[in-house]
OpenMM code with the backbone's topology and positions (N, CA, C; nanometers):
from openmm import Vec3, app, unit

residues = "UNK UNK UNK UNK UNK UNK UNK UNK UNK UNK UNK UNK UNK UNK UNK UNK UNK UNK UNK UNK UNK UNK UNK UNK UNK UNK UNK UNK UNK UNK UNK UNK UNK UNK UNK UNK UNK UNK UNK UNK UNK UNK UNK UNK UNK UNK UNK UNK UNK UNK UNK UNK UNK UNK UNK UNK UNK UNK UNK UNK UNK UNK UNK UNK UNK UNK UNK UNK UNK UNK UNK UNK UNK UNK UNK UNK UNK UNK UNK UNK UNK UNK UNK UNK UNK UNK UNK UNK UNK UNK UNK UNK UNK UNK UNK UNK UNK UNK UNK UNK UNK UNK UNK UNK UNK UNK UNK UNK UNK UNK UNK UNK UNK UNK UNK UNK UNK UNK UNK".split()
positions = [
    Vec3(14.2212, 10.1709, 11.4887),
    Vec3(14.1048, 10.1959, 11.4039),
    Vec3(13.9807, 10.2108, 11.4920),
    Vec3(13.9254, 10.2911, 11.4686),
    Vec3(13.7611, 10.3238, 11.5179),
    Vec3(13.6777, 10.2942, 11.4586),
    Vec3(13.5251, 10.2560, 11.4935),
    Vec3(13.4469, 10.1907, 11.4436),
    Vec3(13.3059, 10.2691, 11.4945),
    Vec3(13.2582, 10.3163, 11.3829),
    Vec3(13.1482, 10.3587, 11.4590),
    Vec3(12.9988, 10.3180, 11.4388),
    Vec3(12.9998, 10.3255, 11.5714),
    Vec3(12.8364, 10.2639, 11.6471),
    Vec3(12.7090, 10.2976, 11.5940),
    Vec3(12.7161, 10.4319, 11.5341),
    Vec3(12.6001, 10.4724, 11.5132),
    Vec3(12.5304, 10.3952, 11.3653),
    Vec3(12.6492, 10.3230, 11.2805),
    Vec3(12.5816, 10.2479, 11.1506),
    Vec3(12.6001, 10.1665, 11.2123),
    Vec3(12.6883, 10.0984, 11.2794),
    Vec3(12.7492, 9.9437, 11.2758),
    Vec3(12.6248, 9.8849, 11.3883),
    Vec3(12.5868, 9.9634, 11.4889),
    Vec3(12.4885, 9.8793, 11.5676),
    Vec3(12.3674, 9.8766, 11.5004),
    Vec3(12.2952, 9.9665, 11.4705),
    Vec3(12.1648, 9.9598, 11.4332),
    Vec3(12.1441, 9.8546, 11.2761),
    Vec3(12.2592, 9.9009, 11.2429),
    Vec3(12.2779, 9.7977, 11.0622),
    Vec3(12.2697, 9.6727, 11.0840),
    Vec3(12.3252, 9.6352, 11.2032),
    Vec3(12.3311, 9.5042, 11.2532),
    Vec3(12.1850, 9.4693, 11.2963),
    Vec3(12.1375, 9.5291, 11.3761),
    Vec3(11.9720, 9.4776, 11.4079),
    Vec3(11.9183, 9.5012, 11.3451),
    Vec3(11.9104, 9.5685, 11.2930),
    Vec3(11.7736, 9.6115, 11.1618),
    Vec3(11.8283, 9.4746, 11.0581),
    Vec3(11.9472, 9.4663, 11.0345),
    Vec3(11.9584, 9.3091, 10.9342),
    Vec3(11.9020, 9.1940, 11.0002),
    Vec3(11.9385, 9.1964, 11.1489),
    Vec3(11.8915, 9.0542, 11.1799),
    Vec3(11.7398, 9.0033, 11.2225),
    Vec3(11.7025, 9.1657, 11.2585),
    Vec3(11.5341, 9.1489, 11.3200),
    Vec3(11.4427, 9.1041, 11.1412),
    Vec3(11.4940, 9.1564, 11.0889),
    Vec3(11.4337, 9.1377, 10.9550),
    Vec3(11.4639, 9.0266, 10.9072),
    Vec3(11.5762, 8.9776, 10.9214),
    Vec3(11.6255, 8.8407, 10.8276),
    Vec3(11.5553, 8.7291, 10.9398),
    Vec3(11.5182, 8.7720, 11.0785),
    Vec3(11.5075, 8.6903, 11.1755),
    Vec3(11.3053, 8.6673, 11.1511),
    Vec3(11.2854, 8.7759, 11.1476),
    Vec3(11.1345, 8.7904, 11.0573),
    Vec3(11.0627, 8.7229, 10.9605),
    Vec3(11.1746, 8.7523, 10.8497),
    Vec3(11.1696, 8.7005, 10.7344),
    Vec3(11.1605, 8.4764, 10.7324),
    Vec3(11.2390, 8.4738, 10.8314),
    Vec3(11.2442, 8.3081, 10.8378),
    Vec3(11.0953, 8.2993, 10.8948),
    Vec3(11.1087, 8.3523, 11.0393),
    Vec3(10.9553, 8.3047, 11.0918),
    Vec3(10.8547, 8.2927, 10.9762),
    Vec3(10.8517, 8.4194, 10.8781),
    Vec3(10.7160, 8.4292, 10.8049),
    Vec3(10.7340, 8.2622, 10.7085),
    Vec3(10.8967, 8.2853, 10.6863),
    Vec3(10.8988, 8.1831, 10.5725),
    Vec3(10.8316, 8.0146, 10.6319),
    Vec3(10.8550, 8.0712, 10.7538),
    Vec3(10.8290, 7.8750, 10.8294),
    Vec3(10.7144, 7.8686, 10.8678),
    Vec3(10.6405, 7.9730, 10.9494),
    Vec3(10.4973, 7.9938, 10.9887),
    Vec3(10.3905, 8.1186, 10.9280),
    Vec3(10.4057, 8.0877, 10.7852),
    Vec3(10.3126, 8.2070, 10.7125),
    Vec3(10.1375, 8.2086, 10.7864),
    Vec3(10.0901, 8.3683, 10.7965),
    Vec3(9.9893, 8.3379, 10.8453),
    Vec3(9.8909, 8.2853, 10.7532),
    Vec3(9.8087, 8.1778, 10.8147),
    Vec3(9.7011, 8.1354, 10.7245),
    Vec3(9.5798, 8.1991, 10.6684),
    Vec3(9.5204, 8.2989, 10.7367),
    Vec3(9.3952, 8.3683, 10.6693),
    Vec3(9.4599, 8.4993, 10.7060),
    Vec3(9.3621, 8.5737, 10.5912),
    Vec3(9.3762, 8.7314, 10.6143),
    Vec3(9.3518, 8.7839, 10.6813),
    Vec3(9.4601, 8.8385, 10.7482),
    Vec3(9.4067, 8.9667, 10.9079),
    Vec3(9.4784, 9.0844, 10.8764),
    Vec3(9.4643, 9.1503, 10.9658),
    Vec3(9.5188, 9.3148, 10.9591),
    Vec3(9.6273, 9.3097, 11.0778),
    Vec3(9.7013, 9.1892, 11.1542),
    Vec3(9.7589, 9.2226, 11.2939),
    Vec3(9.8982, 9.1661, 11.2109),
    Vec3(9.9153, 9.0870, 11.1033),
    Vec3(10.0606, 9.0337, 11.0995),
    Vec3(10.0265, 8.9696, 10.9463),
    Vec3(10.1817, 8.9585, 10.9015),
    Vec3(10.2138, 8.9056, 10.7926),
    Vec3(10.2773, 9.0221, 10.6642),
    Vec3(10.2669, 9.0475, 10.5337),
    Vec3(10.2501, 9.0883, 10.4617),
    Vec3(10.0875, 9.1155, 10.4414),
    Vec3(10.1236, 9.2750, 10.4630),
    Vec3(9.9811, 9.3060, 10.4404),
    Vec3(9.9327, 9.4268, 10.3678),
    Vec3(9.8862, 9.4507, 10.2290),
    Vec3(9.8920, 9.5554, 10.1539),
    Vec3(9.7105, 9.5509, 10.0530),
    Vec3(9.7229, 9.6398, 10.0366),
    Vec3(9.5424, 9.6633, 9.9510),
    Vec3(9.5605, 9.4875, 9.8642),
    Vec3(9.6471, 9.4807, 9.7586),
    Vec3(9.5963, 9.3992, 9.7077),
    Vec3(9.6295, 9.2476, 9.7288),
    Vec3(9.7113, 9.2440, 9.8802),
    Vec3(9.7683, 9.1043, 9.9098),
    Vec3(9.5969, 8.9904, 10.0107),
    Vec3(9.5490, 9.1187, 10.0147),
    Vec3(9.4232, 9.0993, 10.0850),
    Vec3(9.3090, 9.0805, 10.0310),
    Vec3(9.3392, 9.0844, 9.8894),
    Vec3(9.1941, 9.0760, 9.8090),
    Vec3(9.1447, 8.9400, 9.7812),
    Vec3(9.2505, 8.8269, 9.7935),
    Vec3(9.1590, 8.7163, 9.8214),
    Vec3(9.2397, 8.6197, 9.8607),
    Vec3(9.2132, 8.5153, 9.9243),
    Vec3(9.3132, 8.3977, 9.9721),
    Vec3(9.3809, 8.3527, 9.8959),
    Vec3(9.4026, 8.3410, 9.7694),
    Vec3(9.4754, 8.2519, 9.6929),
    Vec3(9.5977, 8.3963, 9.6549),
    Vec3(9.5931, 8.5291, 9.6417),
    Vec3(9.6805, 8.6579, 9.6984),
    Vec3(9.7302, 8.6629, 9.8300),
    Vec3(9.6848, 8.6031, 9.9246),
    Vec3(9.7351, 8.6643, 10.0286),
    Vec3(9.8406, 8.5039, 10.0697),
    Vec3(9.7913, 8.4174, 9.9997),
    Vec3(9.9013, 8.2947, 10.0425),
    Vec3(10.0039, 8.3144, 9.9342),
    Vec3(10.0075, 8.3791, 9.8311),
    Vec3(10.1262, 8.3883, 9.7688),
    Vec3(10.2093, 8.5113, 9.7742),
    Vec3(10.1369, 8.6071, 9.8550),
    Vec3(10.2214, 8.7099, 9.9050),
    Vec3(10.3044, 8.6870, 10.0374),
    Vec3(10.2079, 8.6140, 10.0864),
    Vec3(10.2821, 8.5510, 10.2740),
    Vec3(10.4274, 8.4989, 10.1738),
    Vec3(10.4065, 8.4311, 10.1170),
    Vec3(10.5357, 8.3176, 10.0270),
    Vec3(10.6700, 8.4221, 9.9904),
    Vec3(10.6184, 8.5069, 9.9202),
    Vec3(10.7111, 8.6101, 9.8514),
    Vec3(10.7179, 8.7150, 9.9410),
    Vec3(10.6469, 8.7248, 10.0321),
    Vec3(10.7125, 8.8489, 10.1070),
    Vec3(10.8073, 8.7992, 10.2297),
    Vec3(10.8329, 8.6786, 10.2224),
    Vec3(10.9328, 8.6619, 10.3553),
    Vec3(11.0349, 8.6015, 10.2935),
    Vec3(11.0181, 8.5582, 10.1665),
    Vec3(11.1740, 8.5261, 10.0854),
    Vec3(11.2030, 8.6535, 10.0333),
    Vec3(11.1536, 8.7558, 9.9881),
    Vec3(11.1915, 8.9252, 9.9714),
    Vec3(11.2840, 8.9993, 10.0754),
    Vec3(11.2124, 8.9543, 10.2177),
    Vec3(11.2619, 8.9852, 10.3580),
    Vec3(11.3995, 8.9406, 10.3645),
    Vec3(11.4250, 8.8407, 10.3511),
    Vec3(11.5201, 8.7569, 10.3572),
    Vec3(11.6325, 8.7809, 10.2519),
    Vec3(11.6164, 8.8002, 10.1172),
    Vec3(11.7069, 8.8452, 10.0690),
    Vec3(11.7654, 8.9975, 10.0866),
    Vec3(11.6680, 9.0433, 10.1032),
    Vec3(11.6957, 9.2302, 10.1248),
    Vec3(11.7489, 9.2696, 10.2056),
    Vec3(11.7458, 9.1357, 10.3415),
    Vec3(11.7997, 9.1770, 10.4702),
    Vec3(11.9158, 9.1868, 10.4975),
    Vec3(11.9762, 9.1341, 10.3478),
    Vec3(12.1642, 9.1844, 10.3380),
    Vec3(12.1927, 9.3023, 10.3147),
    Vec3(12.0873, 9.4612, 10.2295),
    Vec3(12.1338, 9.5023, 10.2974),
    Vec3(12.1314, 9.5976, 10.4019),
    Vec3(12.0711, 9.6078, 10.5070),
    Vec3(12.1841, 9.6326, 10.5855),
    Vec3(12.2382, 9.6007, 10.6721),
    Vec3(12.2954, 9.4469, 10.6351),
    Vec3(12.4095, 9.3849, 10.7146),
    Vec3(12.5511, 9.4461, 10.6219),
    Vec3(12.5451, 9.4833, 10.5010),
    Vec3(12.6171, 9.5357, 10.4316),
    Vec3(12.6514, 9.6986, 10.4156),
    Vec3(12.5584, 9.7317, 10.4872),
    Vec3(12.5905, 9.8962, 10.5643),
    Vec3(12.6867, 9.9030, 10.6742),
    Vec3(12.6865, 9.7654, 10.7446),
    Vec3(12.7833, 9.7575, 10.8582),
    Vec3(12.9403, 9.7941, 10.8127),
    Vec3(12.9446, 9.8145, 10.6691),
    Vec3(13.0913, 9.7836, 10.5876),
    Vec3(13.0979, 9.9874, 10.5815),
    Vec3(13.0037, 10.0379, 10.6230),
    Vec3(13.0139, 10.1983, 10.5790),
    Vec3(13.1211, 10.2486, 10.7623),
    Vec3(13.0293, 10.1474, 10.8689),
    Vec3(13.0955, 10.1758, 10.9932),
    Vec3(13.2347, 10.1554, 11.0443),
    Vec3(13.3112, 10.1198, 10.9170),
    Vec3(13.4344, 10.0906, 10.9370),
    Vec3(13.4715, 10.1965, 10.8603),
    Vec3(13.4417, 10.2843, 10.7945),
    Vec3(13.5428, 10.3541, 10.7134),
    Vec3(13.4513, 10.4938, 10.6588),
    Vec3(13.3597, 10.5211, 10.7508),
    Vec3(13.3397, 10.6425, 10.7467),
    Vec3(13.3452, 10.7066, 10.8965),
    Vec3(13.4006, 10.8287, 10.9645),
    Vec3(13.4524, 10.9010, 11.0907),
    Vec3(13.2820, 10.9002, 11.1988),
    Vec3(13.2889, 10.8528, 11.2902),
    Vec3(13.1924, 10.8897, 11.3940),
    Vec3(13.1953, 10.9817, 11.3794),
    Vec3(13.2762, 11.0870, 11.3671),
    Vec3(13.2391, 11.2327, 11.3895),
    Vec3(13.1178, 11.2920, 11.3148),
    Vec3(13.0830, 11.2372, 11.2279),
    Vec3(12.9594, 11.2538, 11.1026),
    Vec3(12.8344, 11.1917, 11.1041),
    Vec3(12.8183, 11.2269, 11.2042),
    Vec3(12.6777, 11.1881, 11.3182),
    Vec3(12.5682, 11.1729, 11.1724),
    Vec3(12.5344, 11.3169, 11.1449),
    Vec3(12.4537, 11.3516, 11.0483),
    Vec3(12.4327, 11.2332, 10.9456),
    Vec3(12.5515, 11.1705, 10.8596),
    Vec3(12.5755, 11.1127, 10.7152),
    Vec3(12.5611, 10.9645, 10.7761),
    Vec3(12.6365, 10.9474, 10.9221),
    Vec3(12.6175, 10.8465, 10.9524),
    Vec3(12.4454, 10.7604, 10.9903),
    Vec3(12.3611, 10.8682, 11.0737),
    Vec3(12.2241, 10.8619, 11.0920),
    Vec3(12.1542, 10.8129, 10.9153),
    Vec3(12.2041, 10.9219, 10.8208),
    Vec3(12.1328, 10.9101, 10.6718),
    Vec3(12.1818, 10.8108, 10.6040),
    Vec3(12.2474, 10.7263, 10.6608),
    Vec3(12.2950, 10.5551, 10.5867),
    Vec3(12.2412, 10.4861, 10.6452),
    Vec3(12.2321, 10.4843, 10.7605),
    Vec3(12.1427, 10.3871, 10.8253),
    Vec3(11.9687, 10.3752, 10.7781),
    Vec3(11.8902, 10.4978, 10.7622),
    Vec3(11.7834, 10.5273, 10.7496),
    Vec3(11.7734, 10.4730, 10.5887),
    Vec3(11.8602, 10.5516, 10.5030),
    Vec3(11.8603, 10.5461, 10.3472),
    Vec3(11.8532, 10.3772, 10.3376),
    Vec3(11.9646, 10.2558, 10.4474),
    Vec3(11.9636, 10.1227, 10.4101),
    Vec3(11.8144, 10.0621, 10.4318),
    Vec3(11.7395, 10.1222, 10.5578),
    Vec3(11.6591, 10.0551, 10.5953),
    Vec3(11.5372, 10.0940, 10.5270),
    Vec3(11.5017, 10.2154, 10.4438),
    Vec3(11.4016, 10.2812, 10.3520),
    Vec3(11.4517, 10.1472, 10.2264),
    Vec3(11.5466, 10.1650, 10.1949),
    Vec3(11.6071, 10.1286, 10.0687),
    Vec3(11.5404, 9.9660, 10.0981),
    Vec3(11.5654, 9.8683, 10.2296),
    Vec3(11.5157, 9.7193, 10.2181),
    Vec3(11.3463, 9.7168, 10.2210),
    Vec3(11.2944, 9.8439, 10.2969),
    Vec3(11.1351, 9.8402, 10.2660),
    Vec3(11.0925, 9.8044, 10.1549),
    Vec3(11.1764, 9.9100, 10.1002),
    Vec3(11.1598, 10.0033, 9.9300),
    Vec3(11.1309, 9.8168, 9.8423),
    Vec3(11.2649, 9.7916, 9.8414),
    Vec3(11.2904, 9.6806, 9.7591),
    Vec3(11.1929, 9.5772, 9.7740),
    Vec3(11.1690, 9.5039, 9.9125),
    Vec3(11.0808, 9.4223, 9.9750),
    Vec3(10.9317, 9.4071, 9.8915),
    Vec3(10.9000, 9.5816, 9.9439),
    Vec3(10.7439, 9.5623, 9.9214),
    Vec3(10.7295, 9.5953, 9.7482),
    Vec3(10.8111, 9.6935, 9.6666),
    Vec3(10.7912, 9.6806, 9.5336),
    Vec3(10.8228, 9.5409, 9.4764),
    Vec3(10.8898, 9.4497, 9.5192),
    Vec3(10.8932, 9.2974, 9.4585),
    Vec3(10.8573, 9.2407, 9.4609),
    Vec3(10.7421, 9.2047, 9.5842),
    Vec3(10.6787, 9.1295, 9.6304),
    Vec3(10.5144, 9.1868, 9.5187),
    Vec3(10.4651, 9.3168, 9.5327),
    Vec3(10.4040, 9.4208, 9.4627),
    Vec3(10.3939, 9.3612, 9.3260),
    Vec3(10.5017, 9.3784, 9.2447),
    Vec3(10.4960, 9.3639, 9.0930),
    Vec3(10.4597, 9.2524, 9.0498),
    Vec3(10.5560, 9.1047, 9.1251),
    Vec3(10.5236, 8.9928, 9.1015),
    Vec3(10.3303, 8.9592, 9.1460),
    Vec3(10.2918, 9.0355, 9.2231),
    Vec3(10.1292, 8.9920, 9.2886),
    Vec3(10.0404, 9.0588, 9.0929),
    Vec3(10.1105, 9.2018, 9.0771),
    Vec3(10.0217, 9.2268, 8.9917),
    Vec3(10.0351, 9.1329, 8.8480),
    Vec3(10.1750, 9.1076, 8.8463),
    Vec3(10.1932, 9.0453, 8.7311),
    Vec3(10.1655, 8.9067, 8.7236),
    Vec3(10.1174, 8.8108, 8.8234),
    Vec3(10.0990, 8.6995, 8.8621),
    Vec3(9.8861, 8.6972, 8.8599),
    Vec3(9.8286, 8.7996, 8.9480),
    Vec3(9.7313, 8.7940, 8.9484),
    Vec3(9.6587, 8.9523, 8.8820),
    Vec3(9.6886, 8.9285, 8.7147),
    Vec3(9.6538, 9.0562, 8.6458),
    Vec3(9.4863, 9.0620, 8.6285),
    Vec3(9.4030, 8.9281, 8.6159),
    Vec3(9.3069, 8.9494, 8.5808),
    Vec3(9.2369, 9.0094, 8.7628),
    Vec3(9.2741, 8.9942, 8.8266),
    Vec3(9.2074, 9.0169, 8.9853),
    Vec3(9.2494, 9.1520, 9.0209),
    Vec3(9.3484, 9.2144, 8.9375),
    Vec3(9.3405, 9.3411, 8.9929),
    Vec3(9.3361, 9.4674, 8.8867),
    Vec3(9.2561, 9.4900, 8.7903),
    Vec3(9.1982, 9.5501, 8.7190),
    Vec3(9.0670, 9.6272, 8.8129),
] * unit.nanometer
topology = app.Topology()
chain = topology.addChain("A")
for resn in residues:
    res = topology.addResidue(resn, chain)
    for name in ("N", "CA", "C"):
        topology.addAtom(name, app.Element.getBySymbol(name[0]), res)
């Protein structure tokens, strides 16, 4: 059996740099609002009592999402290296797809949590 590298390695780091991310934020969230690190979006910044509950939810978001693509690693067993192309567009599609999920969840819960502050 062959195994190919082109999902199975990158699926693998992109899961762990993120899940590895995701803990730091969860253990050392940053304390005030900056522009160099953390969860950082128009309305996670609009005031401290937003931006400490986005630090909160955006690294338990991280953390769950970061399965998948440790679960793309399951495409590198059973789709042909030879398919460079499909193989490149699973990798990309997993790692769009954990952004995707991350920042719209973290997103909905901020608006739906702090509705009167962002009108």
């Amino acid at each position: 059996m062959t195994f190919n590298i082109i999902i199975i390695v990158p699926s693998l780091m992109t899961g762990l740099l993120v899940l590895i991310g995701g803990l730091i934020f969860k253990k050392n969230p940053p304390k005030k609002i900056n522009w160099w690190y953390g969860y950082r979006t128009k309305r996670s910044v609009k005031n401290q009592e937003q931006w400490d509950f986005a630090q909160k939810l955006g690294a338990k978001n991280m953390i769950k999402y970061s399965l998948i693509p440790f679960l793309t690693t399951i495409f590198g067993f059973v789709i042909d290296i030879k398919y460079v192309g499909g193989s490149i567009g699973i990798v990309v599609f997993s790692t769009v797809l954990w952004a995707f999920l991350t920042i719209y969840e973290t997103e909905t819960k901020l608006i739906s949590k702090f509705k009167k502050n962002n009108d």
